[in-house]
FIDREN-168413 format. One line per 5 residues: number of its first residue (from 1); for each residue x, y, z of N, C-alpha, C. Coordinates in steps of 0.001 Angstrom, whole numbers, padded with zeros to 6 digits. Example, Ala and Ser with C-alpha at 12.3 -4.5 7.8 and 13.67 -1.06 7.14 Angstrom:
<recs>
1) 013190 -005690 007800 012300 -004500 007800 013200 -003300 007800 | 012850 -002250 007080 013670 -001060 007140 012900 000030 007870
</recs>
This chain:
<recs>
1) 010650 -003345 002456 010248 -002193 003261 009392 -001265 002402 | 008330 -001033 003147 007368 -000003 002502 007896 001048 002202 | 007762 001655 000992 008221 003083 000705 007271 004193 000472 | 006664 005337 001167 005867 006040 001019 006339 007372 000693 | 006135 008037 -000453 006480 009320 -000957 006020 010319 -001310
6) 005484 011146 -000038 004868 012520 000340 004810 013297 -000878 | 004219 013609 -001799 004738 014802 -003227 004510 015957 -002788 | 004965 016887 -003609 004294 018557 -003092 002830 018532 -003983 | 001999 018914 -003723 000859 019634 -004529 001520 020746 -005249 | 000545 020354 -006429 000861 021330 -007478 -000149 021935 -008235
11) -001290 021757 -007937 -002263 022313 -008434 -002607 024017 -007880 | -003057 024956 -008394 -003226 026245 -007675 -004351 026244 -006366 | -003755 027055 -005591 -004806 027721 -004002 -005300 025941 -003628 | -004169 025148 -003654 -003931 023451 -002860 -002481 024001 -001696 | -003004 023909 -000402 -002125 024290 000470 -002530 023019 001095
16) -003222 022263 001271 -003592 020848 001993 -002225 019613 001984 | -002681 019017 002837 -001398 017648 002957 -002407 016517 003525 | -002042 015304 003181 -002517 014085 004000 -002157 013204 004719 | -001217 014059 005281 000051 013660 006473 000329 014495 007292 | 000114 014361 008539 000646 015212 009476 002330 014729 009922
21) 003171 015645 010713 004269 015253 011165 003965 014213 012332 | 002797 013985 012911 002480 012960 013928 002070 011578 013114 | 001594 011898 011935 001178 010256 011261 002814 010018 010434 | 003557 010808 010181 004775 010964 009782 005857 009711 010765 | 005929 010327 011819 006338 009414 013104 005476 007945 012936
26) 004607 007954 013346 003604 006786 013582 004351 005661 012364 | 004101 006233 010752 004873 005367 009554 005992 005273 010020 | 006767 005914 010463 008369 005412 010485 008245 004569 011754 | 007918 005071 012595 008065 003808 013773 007903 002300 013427 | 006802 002340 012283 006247 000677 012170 007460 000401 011197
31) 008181 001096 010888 009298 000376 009822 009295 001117 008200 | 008181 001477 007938 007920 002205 006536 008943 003652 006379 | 009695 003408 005232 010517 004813 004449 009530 005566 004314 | 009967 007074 004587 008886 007871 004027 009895 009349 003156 | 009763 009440 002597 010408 010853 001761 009131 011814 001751
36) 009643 013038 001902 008416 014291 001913 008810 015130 001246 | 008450 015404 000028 009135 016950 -000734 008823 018303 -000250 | 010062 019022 -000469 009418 019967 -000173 008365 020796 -000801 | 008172 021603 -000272 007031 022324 -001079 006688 023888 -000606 | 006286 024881 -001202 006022 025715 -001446 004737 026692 -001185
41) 003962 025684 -001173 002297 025767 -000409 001880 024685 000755 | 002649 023550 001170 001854 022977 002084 001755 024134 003572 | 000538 023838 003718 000506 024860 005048 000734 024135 006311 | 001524 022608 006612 002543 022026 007452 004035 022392 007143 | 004508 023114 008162 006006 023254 007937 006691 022428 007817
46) 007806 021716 007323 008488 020697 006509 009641 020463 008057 | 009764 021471 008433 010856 020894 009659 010275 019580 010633 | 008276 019727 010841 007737 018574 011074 008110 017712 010909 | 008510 017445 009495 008311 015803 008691 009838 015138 009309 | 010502 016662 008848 012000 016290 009432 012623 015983 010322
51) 011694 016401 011361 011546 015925 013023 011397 014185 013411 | 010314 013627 012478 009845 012917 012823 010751 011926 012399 | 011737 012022 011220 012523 011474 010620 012057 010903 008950 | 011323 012016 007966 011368 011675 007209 012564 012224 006607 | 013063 011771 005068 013306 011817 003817 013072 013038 003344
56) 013793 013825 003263 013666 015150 002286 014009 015308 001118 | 012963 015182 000011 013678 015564 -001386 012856 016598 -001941 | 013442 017583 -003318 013252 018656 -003743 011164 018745 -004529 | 010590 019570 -004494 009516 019894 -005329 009154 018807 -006499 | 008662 018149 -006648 008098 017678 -007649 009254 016651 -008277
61) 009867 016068 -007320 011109 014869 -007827 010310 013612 -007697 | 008666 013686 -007632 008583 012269 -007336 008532 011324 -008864 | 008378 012193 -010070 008966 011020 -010964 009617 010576 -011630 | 011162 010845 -010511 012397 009714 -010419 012104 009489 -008986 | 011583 009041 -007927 011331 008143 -007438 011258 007149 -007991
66) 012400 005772 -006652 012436 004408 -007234 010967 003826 -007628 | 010932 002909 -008799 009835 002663 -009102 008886 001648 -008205 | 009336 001146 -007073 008630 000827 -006128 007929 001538 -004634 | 008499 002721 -005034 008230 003890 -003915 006426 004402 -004600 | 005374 004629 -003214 003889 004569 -003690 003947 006355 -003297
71) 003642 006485 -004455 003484 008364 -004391 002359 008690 -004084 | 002221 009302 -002973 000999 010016 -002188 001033 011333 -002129 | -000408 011974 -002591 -000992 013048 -002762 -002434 013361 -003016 | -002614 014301 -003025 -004263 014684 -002722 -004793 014890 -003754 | -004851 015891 -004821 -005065 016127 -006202 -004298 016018 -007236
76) -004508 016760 -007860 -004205 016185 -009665 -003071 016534 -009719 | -002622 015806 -010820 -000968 015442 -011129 -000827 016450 -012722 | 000107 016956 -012544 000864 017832 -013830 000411 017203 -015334 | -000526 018003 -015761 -001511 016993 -016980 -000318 017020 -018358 | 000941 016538 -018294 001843 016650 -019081 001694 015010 -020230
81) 001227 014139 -019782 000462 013103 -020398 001610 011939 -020586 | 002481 011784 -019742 003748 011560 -019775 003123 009862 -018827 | 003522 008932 -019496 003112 007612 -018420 003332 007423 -017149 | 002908 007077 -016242 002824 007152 -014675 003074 005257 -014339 | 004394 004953 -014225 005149 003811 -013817 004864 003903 -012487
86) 004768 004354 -011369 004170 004364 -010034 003186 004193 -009300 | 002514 003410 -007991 001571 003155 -007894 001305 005352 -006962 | 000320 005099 -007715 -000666 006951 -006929 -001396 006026 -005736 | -001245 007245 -004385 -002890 007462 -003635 -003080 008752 -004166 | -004367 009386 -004022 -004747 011006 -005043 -006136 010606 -005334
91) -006864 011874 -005294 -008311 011853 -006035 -007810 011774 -007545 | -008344 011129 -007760 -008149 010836 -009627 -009218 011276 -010291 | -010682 011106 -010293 -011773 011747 -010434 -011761 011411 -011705 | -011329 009908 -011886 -011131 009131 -013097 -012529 008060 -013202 | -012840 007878 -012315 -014088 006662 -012525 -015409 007040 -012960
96) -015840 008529 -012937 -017204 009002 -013634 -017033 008985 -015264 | -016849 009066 -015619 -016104 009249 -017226 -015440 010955 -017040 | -015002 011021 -016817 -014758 012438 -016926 -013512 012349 -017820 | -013637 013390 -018711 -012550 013518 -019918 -011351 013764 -019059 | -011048 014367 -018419 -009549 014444 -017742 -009242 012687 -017040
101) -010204 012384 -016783 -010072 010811 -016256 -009707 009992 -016853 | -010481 010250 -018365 -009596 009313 -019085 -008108 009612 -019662 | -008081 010453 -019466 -006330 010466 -020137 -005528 010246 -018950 | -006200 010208 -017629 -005604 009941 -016363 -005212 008479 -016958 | -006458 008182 -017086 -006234 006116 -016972 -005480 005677 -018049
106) -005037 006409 -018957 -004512 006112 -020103 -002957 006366 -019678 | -002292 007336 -019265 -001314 007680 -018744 -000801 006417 -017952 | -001692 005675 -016964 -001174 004638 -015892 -001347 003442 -016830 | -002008 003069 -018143 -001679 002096 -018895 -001013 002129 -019256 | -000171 003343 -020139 001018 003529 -020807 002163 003056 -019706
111) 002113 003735 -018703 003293 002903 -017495 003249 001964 -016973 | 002083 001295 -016754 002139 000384 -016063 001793 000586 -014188 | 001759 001533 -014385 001303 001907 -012583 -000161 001415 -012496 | -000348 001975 -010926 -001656 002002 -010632 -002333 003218 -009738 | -003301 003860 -009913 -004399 004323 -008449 -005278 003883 -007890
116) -004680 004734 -006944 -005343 003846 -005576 -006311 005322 -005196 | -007830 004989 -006044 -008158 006345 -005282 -008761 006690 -004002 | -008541 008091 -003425 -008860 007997 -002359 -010512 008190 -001947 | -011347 008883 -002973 -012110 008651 -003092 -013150 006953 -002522 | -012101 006228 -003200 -012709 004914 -003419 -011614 003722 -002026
121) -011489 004559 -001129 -010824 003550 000076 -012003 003401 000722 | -013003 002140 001004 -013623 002286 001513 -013622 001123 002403 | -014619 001044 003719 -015166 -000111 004839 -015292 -001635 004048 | -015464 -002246 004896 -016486 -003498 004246 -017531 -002799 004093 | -018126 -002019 005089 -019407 -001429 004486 -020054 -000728 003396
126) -018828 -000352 002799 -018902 000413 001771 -018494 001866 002217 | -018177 002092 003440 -018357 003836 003621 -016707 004220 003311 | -016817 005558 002950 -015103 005883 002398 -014671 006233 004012 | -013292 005592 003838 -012371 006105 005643 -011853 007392 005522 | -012172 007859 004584 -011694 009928 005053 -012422 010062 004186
131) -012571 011305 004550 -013084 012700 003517 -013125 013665 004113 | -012971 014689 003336 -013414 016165 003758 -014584 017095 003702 | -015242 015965 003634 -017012 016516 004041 -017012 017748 005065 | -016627 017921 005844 -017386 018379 007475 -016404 019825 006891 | -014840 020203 006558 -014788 021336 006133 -015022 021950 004465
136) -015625 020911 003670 -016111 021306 002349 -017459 022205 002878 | -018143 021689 003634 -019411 022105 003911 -019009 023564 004968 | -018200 023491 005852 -018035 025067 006066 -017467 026009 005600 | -016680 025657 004993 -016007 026408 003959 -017253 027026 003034 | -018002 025916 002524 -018913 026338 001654 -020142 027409 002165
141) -020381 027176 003121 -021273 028000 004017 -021098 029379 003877 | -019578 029237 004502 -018411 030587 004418 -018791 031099 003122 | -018324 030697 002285 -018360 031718 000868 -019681 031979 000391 | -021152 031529 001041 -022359 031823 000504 -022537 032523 001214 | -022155 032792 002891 -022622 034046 003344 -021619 035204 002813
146) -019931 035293 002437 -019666 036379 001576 -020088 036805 000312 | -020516 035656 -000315 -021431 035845 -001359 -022911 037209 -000943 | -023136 036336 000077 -024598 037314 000220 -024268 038906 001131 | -023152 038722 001609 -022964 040217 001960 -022299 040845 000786 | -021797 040284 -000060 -021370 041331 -001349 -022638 041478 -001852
151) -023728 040713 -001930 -024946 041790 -002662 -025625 042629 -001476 | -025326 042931 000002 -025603 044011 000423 -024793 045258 000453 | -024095 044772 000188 -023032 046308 -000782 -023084 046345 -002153 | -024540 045759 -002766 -024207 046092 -004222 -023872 045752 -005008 | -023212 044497 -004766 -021886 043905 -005586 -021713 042448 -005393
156) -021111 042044 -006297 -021165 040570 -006379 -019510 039893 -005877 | -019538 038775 -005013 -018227 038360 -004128 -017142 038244 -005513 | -016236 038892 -004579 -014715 038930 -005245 -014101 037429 -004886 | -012760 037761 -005614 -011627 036373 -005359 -011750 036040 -003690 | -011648 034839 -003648 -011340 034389 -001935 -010077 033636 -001788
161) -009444 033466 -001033 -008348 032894 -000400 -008064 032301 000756 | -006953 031166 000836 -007321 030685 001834 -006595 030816 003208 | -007576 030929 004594 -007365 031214 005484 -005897 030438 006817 | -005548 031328 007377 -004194 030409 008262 -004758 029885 009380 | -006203 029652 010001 -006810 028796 010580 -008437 029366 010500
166) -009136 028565 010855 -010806 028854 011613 -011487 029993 011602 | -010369 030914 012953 -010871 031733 013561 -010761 033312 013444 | -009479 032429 012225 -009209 033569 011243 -010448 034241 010295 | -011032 033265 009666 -012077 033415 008701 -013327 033638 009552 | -013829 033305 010929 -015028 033545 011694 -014738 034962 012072
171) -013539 035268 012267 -013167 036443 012673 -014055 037765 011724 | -013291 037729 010390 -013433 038254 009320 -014967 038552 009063 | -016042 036851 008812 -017004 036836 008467 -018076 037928 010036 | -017436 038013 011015 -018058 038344 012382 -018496 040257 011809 | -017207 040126 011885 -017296 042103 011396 -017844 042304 010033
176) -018003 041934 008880 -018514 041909 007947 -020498 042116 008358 | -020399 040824 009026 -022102 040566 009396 -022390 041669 009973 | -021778 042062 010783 -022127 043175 012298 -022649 044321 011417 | -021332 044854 010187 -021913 045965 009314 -022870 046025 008407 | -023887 044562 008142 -024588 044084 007444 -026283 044882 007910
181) -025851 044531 009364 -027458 045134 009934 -028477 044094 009942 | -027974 042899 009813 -028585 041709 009751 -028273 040513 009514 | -028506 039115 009529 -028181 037878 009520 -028805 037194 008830 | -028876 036870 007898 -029804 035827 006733 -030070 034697 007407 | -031000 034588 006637 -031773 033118 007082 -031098 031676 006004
186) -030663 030526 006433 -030305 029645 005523 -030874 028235 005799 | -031244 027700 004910 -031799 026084 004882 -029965 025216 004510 | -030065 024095 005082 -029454 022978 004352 -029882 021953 004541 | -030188 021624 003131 -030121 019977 002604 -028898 019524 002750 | -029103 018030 003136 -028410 016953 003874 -027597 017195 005071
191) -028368 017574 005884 -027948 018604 006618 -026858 017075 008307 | -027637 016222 007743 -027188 015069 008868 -026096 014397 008668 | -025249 014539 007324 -024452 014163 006764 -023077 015115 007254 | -021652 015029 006945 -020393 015415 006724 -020707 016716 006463 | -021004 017035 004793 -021219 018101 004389 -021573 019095 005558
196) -023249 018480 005054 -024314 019253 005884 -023725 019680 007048 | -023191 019169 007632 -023048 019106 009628 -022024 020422 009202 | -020523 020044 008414 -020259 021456 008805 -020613 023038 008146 | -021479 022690 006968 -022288 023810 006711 -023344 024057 007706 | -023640 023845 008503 -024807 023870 009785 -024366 024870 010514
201) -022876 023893 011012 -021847 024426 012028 -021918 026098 011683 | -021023 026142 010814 -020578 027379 010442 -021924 028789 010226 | -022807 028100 009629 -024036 029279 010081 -024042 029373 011575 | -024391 028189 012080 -024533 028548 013412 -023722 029336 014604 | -022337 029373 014114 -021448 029770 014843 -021633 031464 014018
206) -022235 031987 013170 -022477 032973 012547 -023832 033529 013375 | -024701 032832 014161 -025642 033331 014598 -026761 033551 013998 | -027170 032578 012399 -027841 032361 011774 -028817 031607 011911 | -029940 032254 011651 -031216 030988 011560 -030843 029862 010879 | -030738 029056 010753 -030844 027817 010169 -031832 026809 010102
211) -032193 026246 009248 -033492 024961 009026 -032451 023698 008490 | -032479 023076 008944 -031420 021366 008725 -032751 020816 008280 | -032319 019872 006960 -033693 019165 005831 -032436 018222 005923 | -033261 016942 005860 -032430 015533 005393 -033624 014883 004602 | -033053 013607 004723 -034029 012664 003588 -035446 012660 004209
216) -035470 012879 005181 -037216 013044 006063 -037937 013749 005391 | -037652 014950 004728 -037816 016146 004648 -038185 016088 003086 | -037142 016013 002638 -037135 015703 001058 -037611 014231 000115 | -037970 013329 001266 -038711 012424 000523 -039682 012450 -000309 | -040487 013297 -000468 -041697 013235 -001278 -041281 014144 -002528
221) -039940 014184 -002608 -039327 014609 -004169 -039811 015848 -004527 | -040782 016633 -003763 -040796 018053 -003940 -041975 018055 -005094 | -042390 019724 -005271 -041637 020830 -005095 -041135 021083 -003914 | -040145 022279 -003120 -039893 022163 -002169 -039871 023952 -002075 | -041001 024642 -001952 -041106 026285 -002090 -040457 026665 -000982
226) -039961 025975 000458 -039578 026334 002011 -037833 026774 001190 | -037064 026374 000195 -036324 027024 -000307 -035847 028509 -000382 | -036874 028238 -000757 -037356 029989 -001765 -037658 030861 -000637 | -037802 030424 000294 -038067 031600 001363 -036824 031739 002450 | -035486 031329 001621 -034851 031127 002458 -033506 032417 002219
231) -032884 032970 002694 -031787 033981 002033 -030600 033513 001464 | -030270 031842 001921 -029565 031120 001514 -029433 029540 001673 | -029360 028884 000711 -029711 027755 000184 -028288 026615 000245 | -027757 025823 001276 -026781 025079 001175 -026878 023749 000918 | -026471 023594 -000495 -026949 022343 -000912 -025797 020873 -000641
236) -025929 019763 000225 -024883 019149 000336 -025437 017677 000074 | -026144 017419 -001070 -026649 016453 -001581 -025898 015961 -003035 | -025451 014968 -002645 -024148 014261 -004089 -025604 013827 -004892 | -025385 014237 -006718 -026223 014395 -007706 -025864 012484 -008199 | -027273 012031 -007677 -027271 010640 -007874 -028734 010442 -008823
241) -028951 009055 -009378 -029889 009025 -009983 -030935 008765 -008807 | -032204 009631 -008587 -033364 009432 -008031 -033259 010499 -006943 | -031862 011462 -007229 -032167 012964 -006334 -033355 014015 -007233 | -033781 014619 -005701 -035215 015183 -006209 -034820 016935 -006548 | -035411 017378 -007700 -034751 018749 -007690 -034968 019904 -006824
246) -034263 020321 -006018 -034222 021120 -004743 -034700 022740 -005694 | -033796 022946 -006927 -034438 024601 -007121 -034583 024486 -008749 | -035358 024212 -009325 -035972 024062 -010823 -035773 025519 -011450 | -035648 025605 -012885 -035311 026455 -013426 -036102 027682 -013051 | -037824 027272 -012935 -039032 028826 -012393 -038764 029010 -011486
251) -037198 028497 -010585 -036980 029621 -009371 -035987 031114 -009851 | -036212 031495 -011013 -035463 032333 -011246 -036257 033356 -011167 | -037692 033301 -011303 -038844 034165 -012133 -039581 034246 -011223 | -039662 033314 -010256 -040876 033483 -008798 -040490 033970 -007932 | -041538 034344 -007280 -041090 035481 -006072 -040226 034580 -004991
256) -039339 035319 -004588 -038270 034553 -003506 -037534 035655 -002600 | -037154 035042 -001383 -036203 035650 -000908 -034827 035259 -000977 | -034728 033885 -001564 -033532 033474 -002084 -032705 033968 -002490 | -031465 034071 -002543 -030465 035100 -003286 -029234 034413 -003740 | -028444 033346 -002143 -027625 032508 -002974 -027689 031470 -002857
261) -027425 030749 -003744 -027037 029322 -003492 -025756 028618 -003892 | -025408 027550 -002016 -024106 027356 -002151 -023977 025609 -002708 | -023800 025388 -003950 -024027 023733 -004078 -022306 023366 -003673 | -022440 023300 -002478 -020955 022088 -002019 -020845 021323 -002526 | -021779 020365 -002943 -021508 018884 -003294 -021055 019097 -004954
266) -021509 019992 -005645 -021180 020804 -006616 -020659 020245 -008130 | -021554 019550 -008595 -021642 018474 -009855 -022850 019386 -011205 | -022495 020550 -011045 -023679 020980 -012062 -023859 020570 -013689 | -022741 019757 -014126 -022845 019085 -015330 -023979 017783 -015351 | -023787 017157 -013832 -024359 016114 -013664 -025687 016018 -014396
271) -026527 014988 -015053 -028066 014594 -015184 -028632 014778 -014097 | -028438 014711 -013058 -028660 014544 -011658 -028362 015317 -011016 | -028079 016490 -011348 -028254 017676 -010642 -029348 017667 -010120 | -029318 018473 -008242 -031037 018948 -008217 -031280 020317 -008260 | -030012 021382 -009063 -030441 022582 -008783 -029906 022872 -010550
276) -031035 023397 -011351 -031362 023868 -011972 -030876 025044 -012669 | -030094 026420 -012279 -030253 027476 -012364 -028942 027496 -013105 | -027638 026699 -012866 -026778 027115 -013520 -025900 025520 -014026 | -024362 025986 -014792 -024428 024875 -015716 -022723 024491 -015888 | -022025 025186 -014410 -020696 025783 -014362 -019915 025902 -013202
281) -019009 024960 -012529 -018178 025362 -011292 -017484 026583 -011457 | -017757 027431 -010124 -016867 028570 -010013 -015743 028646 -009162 | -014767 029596 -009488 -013367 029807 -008773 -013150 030438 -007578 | -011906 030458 -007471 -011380 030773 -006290 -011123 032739 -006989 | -010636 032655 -008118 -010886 033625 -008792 -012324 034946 -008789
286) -013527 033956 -009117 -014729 034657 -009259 -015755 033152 -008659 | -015674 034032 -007562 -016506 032386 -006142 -017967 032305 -006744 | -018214 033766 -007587 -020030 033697 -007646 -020783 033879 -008718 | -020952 033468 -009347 -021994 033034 -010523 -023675 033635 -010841 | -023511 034565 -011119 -024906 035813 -011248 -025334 034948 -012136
291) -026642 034047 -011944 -027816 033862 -012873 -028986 034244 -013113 | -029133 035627 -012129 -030527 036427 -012628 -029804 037514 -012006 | -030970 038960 -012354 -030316 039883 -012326 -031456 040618 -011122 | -032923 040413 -011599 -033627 041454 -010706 -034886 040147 -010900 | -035500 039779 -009252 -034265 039832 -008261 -033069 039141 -008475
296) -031875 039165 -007167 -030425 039151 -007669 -030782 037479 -007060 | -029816 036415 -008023 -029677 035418 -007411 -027961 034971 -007805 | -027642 034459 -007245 -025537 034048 -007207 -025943 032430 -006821 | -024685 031723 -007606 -024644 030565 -007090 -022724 030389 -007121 | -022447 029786 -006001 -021365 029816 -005660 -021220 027949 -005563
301) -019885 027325 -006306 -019833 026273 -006535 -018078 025909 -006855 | -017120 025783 -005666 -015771 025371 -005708 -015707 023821 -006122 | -014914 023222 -006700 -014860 022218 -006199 -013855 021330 -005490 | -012415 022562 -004861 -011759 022100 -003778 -012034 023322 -002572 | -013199 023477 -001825 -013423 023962 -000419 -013124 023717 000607
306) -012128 021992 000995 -011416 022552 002315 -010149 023459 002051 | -010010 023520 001292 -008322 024306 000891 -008600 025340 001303 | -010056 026375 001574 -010092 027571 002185 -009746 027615 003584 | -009823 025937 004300 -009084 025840 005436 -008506 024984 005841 | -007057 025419 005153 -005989 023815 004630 -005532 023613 006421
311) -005141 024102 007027 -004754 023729 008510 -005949 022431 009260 | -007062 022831 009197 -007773 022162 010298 -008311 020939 009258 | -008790 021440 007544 -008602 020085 006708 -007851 019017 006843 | -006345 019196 006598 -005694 018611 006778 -005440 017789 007756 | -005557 018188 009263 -004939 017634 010604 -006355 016479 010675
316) -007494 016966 009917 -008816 016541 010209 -008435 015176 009493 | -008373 015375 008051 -008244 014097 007298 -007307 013257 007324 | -006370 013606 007823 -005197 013094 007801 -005074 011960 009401 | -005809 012349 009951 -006428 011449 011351 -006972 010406 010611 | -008447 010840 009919 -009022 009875 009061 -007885 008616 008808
321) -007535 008832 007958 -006746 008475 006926 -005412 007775 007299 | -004828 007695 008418 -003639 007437 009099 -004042 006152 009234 | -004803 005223 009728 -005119 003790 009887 -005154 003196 008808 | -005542 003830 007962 -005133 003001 006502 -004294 002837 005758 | -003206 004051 006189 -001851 004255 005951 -000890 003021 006601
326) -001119 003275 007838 -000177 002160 008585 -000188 000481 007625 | -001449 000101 006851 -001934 -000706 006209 -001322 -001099 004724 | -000480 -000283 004858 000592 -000339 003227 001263 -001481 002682 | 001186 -002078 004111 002463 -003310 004016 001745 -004466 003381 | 000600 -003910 003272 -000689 -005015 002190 -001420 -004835 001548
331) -001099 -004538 000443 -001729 -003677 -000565 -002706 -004814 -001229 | -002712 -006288 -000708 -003691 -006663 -001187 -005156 -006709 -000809 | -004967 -006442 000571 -005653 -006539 001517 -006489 -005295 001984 | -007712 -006014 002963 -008815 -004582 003135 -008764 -003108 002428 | -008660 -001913 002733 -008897 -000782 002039 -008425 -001277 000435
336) -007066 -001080 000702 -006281 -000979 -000182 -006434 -002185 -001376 | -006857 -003323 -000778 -006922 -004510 -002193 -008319 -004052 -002637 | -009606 -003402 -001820 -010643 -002895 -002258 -010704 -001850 -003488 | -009644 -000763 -003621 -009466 000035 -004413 -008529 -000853 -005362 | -007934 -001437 -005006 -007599 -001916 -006633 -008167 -002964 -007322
341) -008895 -003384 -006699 -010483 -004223 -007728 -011277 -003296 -008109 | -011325 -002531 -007423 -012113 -001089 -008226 -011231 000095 -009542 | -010191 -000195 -009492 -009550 000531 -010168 -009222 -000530 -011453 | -009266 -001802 -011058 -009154 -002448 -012481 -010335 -003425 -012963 | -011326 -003221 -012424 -012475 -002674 -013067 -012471 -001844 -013811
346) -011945 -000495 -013408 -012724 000344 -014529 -011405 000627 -015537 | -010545 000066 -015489 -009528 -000035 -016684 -009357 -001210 -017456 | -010190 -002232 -016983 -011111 -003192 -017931 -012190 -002362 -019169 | -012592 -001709 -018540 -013657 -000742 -018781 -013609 000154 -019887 | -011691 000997 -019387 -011405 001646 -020290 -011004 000770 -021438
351) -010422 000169 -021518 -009616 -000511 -022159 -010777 -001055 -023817
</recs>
């Protein structure tokens, strides 16, 4: 019998889950154990899970979970460096080289486990079966237009937090604008995509001009000056080799109406960056990143943005994501045998 074991998140301003109490039911019906810890930030109430008939155990007990029980969760695991005997689902954010990645992969050699990332569940086609594209991108929207109304008061955006649904945060952003005396103008790149679509959304439901650019648009690799005339810049283009640079360093110094820019996709270490100006993800702490002074330009760059709207994230991805779940009972097979030829690959790799 399949054993699936819900963890709490433990990372900070992570209120997200990848289980609803309805995909909760759905696993137990087909026969699969499920245990759900409690937790402290999920923004699903736990009496759900309990409804449905999961398993209740305490905060962060998943490692004494039996060692055949598959621990599921969304982000990063307690960097205590302690070996991981369990198979993970979880973004691992282990396969770019990233220095936290490798001591990830080193941790699951020392135990003997495996991840299964979620990142990397993908089609035959190659396409990933969830993500949180569509509220990374409004979320992100969200914090470039508070971004740009804190420089019409002067001032550069404070800490943000995250909202108890939607209409909560449209609410908020509505009266803010109204006292603004105006509505900025915003472009987004990749605008046909996940991202893009719900950074679109969310201007639009703001009553914002908007210009949607996709690969039509940006094929001829630029320059691309229709930027620069824009009040805000939503970038939702993943930094690959042969992306074209959307804002080069002389957009700091040329005349613009530009002010912020929101990179969602938000890789500014990358070679492959296409925006230029800065060199640094920002927080939930300090959302905005002053890289010129006169004129003012901010770049705002999270890199967990549905968590600003863990309710409709969650119910969103967790739909995604439920068909592949039911799929446990074969871990050799489609999604799941896909990610682990990919995962030991690259621990060939490490190794």
């Amino acid at each position: 019998m399949t054993h699936i074991w819900l963890r709490a998140e433990q990372r900070p301003n992570e209120d997200r889950a990848g289980l609803t109490p309805e995909g909760a039911k759905a696993l137990i019906d087909k026969g699969f154990t499920l245990t759900v810890e409690e937790s402290r930030s999920r923004i699903i109430p736990l009496d759900g899970y309990r409804a449905a008939g999961a398993r209740i155990a305490p905060e962060g007990s998943w490692p004494d979970a039996p060692r055949d029980a598959i621990i599921f969760g969304l982000k990063e695991l307690p960097e205590d460096g302690t070996p991981l005997v369990h198979r993970h689902i979880m973004f691992g954010h282990a396969f770019k080289g990233q220095p936290a990645g490798r001591i990830l992969l080193d941790r699951f050699a020392a135990g003997g486990g495996t991840l299964y990332d979620l990142e990397y569940l993908l089609d035959e086609s190659g396409r990933r079966v969830a993500a949180f594209g569509y509220w990374a991108g409004f979320a992100g929207a969200a914090v470039s237009l508070k971004c740009w109304l804190a420089q019409q008061a002067g001032g550069i955006c404070g800490p943000v937090s995250s909202y108890p649904d939607k209409d909560a945060l449209l609410a908020e952003l509505r009266g803010a604008l109204d006292g603004a005396g105006r509505s900025p103008s915003a472009i987004v790149i990749g605008a046909r995509g996940r991202v893009g679509t719900g950074a679109s959304d969310l201007c639009e439901a703001m009553g914002m001009p908007v210009t949607r650019w996709d690969m039509a648009e940006t094929a001829h690799g630029g320059p691309f000056p229709e930027i620069a005339r824009h009040d805000i810049f939503l970038n939702a283009i993943l930094a690959m080799p042969g992306t074209p640079v959307f804002v080069p360093r002389s957009t700091l110094t040329e005349p613009r109406a530009l002010s912020v820019i929101g990179d969602v996709a938000c890789d500014p270490t990358s070679d492959f960056s296409p925006i230029k100006v800065y060199d640094r993800t920002t927080s939930w702490e300090a959302p905005a990143l002053r890289v010129h002074e006169d004129p003012v330009l901010d770049v705002t760059a999270i890199d967990n943005l549905p968590s600003l709207l863990p309710l409709e994230s969650s119910q969103d991805y967790a739909a995604q994501l439920l068909p592949s779940l039911l799929t446990l009972d074969d871990l050799d097979a489609g999604v799941w045998g896909r990610a682990k030829a990919i995962y030991d690959q690259h621990m060939g790799e490490h190794a």
